[in-house]
N, C-alpha and C positions, 0 to 999 in steps of 0.2 A: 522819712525813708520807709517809712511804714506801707503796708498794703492798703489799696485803697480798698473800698467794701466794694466795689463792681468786682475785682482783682481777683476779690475772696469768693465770692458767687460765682464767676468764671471756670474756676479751678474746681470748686466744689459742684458744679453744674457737669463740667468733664467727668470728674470721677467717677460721678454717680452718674452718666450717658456708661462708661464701660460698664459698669456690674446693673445697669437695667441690658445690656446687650449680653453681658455672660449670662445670666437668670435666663434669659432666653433663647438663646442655643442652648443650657441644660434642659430647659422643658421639649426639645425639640430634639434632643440627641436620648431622653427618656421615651418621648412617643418613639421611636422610629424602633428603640431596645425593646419595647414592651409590643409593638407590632410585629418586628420580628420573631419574638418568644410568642405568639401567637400564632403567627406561620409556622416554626415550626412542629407547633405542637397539631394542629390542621392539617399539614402537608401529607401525612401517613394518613389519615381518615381520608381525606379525598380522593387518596390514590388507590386505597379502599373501595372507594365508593364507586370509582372508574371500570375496578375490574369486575366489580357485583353487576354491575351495569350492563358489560362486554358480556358476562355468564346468563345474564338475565336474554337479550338478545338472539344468545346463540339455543339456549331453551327454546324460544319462540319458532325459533325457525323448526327444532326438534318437532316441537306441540303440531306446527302445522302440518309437518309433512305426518307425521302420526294420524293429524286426526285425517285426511287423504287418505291413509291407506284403509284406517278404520270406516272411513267412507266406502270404498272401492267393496270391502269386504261385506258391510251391509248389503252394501247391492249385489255380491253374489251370494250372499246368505238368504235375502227373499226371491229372488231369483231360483234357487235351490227350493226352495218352499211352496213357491206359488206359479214355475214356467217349466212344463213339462218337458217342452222344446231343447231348453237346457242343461236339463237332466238326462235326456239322451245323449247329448252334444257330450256330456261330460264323460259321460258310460263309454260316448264313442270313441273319443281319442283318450284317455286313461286307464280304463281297464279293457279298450280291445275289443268293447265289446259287440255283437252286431246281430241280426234278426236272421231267421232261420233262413238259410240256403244264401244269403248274401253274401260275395267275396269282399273284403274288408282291402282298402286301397290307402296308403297312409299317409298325408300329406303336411304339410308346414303345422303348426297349432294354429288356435284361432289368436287374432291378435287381440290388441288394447280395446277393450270396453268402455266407452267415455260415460262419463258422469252429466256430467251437465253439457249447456252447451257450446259456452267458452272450451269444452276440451274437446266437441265436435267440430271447431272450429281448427282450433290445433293440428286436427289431424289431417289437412292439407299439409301443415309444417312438418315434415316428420323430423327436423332438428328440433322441435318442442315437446315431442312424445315420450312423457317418461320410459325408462330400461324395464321391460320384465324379467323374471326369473328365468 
């Protein structure tokens, strides 16, 4: 009435199929803890990083349109220096000013001075012509 030894290696072949299958959902319920404990420790540094990012971005576009204007300003700083033309222009509609016995007539300013000439180009568009002051 005894067990046979197949009987015994059956039963013991079972029990040890469960705990080789529990050992291995514990190793797979540990990665899944320990990747999670690393997302969350990540999640706040990359949301971080996201908004450095957005700020970095929004800088550039600052930088560009700065260095444009410090452009604009060179060219009427040599302009000022080296086009006499200019410096009447400026005398004429800013300080009024005008050459002996002339009547002074006042009209629109002058406009936009382009730079290059991508913005000579622009200036067919006038929806693309930067706002003066």
């Amino acid at each position: 009435m005894g067990l046979s030894l197949e009987t015994v290696k059956m039963i013991k072949l079972k029990s040890l199929n469960i705990w080789i299958y529990f050992v291995q959902w514990t190793k797979f319920l540990i990665f899944c803890g320990l990747l999670a404990l690393l997302l969350s420790f990540f999640i706040p540094i990359i949301r971080k990083i996201d908004q450095l990012e957005k700020k970095k971005e929004l800088l550039s576009k600052e930088y560009a349109a700065e260095e444009l204007k410090n452009k604009e300003l060179s060219r009427k700083l040599d302009l000022l220096k080296h086009d006499p033309a200019f410096i009447e222009r400026i005398a004429r509609d800013r300080l009024n000013m005008g050459k002996p016995g002339e009547i002074i007539f006042r009209f629109d300013p002058y406009g936009y001075v382009p730079i290059s000439r991508k913005e000579i180009k622009q200036t067919k568009n006038p929806k693309s012509l930067p706002k003066q002051p």
